[in-house]
Structures are given as structure tokens and as C-alpha cells.
C-alpha positions, 0 to 999 in steps of 0.5 A: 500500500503507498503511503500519503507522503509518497503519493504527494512525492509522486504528484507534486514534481514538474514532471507530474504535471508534464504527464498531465499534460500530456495524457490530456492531449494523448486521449484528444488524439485517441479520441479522434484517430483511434490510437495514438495513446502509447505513441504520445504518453511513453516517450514523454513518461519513459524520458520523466521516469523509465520505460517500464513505469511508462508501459505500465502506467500506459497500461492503466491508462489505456484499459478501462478509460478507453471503453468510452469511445467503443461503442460507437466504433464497433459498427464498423469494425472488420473483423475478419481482419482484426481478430487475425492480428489480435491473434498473432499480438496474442503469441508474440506480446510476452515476447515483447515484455521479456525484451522490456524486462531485459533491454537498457532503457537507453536503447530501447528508448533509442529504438523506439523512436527510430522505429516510429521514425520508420513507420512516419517515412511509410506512411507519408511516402503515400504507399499503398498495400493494394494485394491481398489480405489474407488471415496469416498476413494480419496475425503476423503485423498483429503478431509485430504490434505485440512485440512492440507492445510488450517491449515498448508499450507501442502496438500501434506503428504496425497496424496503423500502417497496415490498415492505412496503406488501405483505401479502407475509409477513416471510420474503418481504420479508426474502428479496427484500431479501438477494437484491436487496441481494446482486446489487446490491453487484455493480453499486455496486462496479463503479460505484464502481471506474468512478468511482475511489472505492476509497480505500485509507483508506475500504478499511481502515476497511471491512475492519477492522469486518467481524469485529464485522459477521459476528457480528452478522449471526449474531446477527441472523439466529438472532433472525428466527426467533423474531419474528412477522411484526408484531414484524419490521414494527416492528423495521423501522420503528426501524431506520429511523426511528434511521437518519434521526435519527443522520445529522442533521448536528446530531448529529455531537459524539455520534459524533466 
């Protein structure tokens, strides 16, 4: 059980309220693409703390608070795609964790930002998968995403790129997205409990910044609404491409 006075040592650091901040705006981009979270919330949480308190915190943070935007997106989910890719995130995803539980923070933070990185230049080439989609190629991008989930809390760069070099339309991609992520948080948390992760700072830290989340899932998802299909395809890309740039190591004095 944490005591008040470390609550209060955990609550009242500039950094604290960085992550505030930044959970706000990690549910306004979650809200209206559909991920993002892990992208925006782990560079700046593992630059204030580690890795591991961010992809736990992160885990808190992005289980049951993201319920609130479900419902809408579920009429539209293809699910002869997803659930391939939940599959193969299933195999793979305690793969990821044994990495984080074992990786240098220094690395893996590198690492991170230069797979996002990757993913930016893909995306923003314009490329597009016109070939077929059968069940094996979804589990193993899912399977991919589930590497990345475990090690790095970032499940997101390999089925954002999956289903956006699709002509799918933005409702599509957006509602494989929430209900890929949804049935994936299941299966972080169990490897997470498997591998003893949930440290009880990293379960206050999530915890406390769920307010500022939920509003801005709510914010976030009011504002999909009004967007077309190309302004989402460039909010995306932003998101992204600010992502890989605020975990670079060399950044960490603008967040401590």
C-alpha cells in the first residue's frame, strides 16, 4: 500500500504535471484517430521516469478509460481482419515484455523512436498495400504490434500502417484500431502481471492522469466527426511523426 507522503512525492514534481499534460492531449488524439495513446504518453513518461513505469502506467491508462469511445466504433469494425492480428499480438506480446524486462532503457528508448521514425517515412511516402489480405498476413503485423507492445508499450506503428496503406475509409481504420487496441490491453496486462511489472509507483502515476485522459478522449472523439477522411490521414501522420521526435533521448531537459 503507498503511503500519503509518497503519493504527494509522486504528484507534486514538474514532471507530474508534464504527464498531465500530456495524457490530456494523448486521449484528444485517441479520441479522434483511434490510437495514438502509447505513441504520445511513453516517450514523454519513459524520458520523466523509465520505460517500464511508462508501459505500465500506459497500461492503466489505456484499459478501462478507453471503453468510452467503443461503442460507437464497433459498427464498423472488420473483423475478419482484426481478430487475425489480435491473434498473432496474442503469441508474440510476452515476447515483447521479456525484451522490456531485459533491454537498457537507453536503447530501447533509442529504438523506439527510430522505429516510429520508420513507420512516419511509410506512411507519408503515400504507399499503398493494394494485394491481398489474407488471415496469416494480419496475425503476423498483429503478431509485430505485440512485440512492440510488450517491449515498448507501442502496438500501434504496425497496424496503423497496415490498415492505412488501405483505401479502407477513416471510420474503418479508426474502428479496427479501438477494437484491436481494446482486446489487446487484455493480453499486455496479463503479460505484464506474468512478468511482475505492476509497480505500485508506475500504478499511481497511471491512475492519477486518467481524469485529464477521459476528457480528452471526449474531446477527441466529438472532433472525428467533423474531419474528412484526408484531414484524419494527416492528423495521423503528426501524431506520429511528434511521437518519434519527443522520445529522442536528446530531448529529455524539455520534459524533466
Amino acid at each position: 500500500m503507498m503511503s500519503a507522503d509518497k503519493i504527494i512525492q509522486l504528484t507534486s514534481t514538474p514532471g507530474f504535471w508534464a504527464i498531465l499534460a500530456t495524457a490530456l492531449i494523448a486521449g484528444i488524439v485517441r479520441g479522434f484517430s483511434g490510437f495514438g495513446t502509447g505513441m504520445i504518453f511513453v516517450p514523454a513518461a519513459s524520458a520523466i521516469y523509465s520505460p517500464k513505469t511508462a508501459v505500465v502506467a500506459l497500461w492503466i491508462l489505456d484499459s478501462l478509460p478507453t471503453l468510452v469511445i467503443v461503442p460507437k466504433a464497433l459498427p464498423h469494425v472488420d473483423w475478419r481482419s482484426v481478430i487475425p492480428a489480435v491473434i498473432g499480438y496474442a503469441l508474440l506480446v510476452r515476447y515483447g515484455v521479456a525484451m522490456l524486462a531485459g533491454f537498457d532503457p537507453l536503447t530501447m528508448r533509442w529504438l523506439i523512436s527510430l522505429v516510429v521514425f520508420g513507420f512516419v517515412l511509410l506512411l507519408w511516402s503515400g504507399w499503398r498495400y493494394h494485394g491481398a489480405r489474407p488471415a496469416w498476413l494480419s496475425a503476423g503485423v498483429g503478431g509485430i504490434a505485440g512485440l512492440f507492445s510488450g517491449a515498448a508499450g507501442l502496438p500501434g506503428p504496425p497496424v496503423i500502417a497496415y490498415w492505412m496503406a488501405s483505401n479502407a475509409a477513416a471510420r474503418t481504420i479508426r474502428a479496427n484500431l479501438i477494437a484491436f487496441f481494446m482486446l489487446g490491453e487484455i493480453l499486455s496486462g496479463i503479460a505484464l502481471y506474468l512478468a511482475d511489472l505492476f509497480a505500485i509507483d508506475a500504478l499511481a502515476i497511471g491512475a492519477a492522469a486518467i481524469p485529464a485522459y477521459v476528457g480528452g478522449l471526449m474531446a477527441g472523439q466529438s472532433l472525428f466527426g467533423r474531419a474528412s477522411d484526408e484531414i484524419y490521414r494527416r492528423v495521423a501522420f503528426l501524431v506520429i511523426l511528434a511521437s518519434a521526435t519527443l522520445g529522442l533521448p536528446l530531448l529529455d531537459g524539455l520534459l524533466k
